[in-house]
Z-matrix of the N, CA and C atoms (Angstrom, degrees):
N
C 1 1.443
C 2 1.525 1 108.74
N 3 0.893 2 112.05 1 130.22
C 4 1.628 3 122.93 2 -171.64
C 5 1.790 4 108.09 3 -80.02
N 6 1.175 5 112.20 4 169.01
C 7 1.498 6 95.72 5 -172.68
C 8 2.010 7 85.79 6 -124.13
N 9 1.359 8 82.69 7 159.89
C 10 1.700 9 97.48 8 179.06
C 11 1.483 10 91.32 9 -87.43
N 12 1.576 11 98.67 10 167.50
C 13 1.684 12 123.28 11 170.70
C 14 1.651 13 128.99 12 -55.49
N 15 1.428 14 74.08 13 -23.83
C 16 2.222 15 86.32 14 -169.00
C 17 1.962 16 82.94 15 -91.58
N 18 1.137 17 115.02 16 -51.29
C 19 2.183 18 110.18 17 168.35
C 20 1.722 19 112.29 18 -29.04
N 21 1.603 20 93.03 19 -56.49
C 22 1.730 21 113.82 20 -149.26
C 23 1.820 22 91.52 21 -75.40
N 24 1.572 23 118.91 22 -33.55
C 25 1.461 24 109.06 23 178.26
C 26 1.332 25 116.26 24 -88.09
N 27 1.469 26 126.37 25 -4.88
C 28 1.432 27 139.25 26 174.99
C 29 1.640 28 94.13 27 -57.57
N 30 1.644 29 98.01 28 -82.68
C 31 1.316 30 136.98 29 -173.69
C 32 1.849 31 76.35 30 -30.34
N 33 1.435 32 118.55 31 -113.98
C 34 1.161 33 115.41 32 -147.57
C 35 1.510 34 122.61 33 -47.05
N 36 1.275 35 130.94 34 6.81
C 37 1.291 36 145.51 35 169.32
C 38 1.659 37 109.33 36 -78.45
N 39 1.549 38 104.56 37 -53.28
C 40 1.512 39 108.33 38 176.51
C 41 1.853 40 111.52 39 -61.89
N 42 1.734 41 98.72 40 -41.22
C 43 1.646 42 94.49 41 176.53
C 44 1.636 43 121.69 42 -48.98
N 45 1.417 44 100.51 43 -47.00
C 46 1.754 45 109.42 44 173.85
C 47 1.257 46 120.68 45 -65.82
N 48 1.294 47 137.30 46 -28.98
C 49 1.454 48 144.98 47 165.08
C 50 1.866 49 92.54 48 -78.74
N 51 0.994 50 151.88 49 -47.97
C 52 1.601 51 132.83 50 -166.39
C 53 1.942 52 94.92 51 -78.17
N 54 1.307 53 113.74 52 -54.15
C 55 1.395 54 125.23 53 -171.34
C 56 2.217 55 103.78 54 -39.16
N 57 1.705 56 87.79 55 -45.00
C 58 1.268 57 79.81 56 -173.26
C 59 1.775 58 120.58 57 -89.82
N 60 1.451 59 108.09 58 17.11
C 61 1.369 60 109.90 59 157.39
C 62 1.546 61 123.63 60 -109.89
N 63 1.388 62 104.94 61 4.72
C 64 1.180 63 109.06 62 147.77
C 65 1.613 64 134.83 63 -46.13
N 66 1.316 65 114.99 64 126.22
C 67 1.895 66 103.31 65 175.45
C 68 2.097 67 98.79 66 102.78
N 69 1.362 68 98.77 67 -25.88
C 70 1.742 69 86.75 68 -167.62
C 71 1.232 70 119.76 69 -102.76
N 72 1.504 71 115.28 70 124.04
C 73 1.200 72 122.09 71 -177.41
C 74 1.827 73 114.36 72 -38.46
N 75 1.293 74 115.76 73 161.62
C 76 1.549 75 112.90 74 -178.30
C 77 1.569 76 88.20 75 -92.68
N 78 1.151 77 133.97 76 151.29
C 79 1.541 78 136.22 77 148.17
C 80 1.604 79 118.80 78 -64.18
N 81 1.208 80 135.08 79 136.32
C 82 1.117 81 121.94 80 -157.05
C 83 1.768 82 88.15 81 -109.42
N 84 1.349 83 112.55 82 141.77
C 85 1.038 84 118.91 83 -175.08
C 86 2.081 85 123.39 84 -73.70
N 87 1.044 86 122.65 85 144.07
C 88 1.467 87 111.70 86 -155.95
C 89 1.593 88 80.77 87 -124.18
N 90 1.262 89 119.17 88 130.80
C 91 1.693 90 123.84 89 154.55
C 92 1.794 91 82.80 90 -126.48
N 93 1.403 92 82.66 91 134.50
C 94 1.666 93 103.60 92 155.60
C 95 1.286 94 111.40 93 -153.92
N 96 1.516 95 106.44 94 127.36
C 97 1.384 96 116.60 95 -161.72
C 98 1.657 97 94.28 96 -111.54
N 99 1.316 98 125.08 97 157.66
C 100 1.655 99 142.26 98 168.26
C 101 1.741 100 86.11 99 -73.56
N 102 0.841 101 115.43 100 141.26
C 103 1.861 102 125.10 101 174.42
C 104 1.769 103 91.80 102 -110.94
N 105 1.227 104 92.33 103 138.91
C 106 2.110 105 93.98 104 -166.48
C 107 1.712 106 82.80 105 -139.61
N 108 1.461 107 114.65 106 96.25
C 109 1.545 108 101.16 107 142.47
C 110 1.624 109 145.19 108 -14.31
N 111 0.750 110 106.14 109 94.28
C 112 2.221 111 99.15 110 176.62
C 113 1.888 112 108.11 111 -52.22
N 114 0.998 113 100.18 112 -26.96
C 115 1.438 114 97.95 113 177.34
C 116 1.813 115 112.72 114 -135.92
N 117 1.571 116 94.81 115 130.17
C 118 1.585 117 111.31 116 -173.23
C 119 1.648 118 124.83 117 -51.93
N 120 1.377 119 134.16 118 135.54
C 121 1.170 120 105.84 119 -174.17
C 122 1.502 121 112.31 120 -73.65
N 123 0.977 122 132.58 121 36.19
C 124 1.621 123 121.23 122 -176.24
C 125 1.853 124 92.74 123 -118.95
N 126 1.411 125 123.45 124 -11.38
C 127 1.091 126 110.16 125 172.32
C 128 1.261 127 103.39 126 -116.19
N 129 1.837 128 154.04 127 15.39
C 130 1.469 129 147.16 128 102.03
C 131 1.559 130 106.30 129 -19.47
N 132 1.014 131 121.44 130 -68.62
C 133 1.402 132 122.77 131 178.06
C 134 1.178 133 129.10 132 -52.76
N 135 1.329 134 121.56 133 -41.48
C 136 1.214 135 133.20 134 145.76
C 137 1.405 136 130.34 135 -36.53
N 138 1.376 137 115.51 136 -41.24
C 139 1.130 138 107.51 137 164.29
C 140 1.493 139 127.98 138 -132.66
N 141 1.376 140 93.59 139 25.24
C 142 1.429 141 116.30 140 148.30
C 143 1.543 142 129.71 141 -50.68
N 144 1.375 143 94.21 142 -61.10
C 145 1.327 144 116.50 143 -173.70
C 146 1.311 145 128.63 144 -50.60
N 147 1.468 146 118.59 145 -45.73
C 148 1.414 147 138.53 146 156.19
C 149 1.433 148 118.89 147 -41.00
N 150 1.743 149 109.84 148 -64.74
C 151 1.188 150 126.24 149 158.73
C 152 1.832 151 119.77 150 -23.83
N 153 1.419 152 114.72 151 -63.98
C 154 1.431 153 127.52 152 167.34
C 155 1.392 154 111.22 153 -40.34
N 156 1.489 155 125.19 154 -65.63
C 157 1.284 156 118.13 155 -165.94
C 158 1.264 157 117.54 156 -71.19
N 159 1.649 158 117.27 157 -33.00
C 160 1.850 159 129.35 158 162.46
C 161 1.601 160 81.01 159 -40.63
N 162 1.116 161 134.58 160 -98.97
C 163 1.431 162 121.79 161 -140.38
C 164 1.382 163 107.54 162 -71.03
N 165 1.205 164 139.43 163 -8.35
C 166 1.345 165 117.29 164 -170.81
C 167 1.761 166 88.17 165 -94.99
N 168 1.245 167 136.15 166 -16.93
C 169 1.425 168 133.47 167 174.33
C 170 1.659 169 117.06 168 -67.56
N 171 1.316 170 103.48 169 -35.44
C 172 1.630 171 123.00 170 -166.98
C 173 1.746 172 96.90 171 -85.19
N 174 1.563 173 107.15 172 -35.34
C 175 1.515 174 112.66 173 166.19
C 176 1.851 175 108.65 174 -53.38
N 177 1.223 176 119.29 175 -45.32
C 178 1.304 177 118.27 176 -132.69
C 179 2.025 178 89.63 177 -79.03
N 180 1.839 179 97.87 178 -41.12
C 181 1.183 180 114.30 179 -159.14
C 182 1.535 181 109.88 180 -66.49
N 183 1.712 182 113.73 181 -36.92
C 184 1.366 183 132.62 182 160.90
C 185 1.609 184 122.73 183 -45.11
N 186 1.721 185 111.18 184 -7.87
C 187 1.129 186 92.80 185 -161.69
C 188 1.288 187 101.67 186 -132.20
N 189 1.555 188 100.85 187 16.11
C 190 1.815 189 108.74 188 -177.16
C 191 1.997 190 105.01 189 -87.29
């Protein structure tokens, strides 16, 4: 099947728009997000701290 004129100028319209992304690198896409804790470090510490002495107590008793 033969192609009509209004096909044949599509066609070579799409060739010149693909032809001319030929050769070009893709840009690689960059997300960088701020990383934001849900919880503050003053309340990690908070209950950090407790945490530490449970094991350094449970250490002490383990080792009598």
């Amino acid at each position: 099947m033969a192609q009509t004129p209004q096909q044949r100028a599509a066609n070579a319209k799409f060739a010149r728009r693909e032809e001319a992304k030929m050769g070009k690198p893709v840009a690689p896409v960059v997300v960088k997000r701020d990383f934001k804790s849900p919880i503050s470090k003053g309340w990690i510490s908070t209950f950090d701290f407790p945490l530490l002495l449970l094991e350094q107590s449970c250490a002490d008793r383990s080792g009598r």
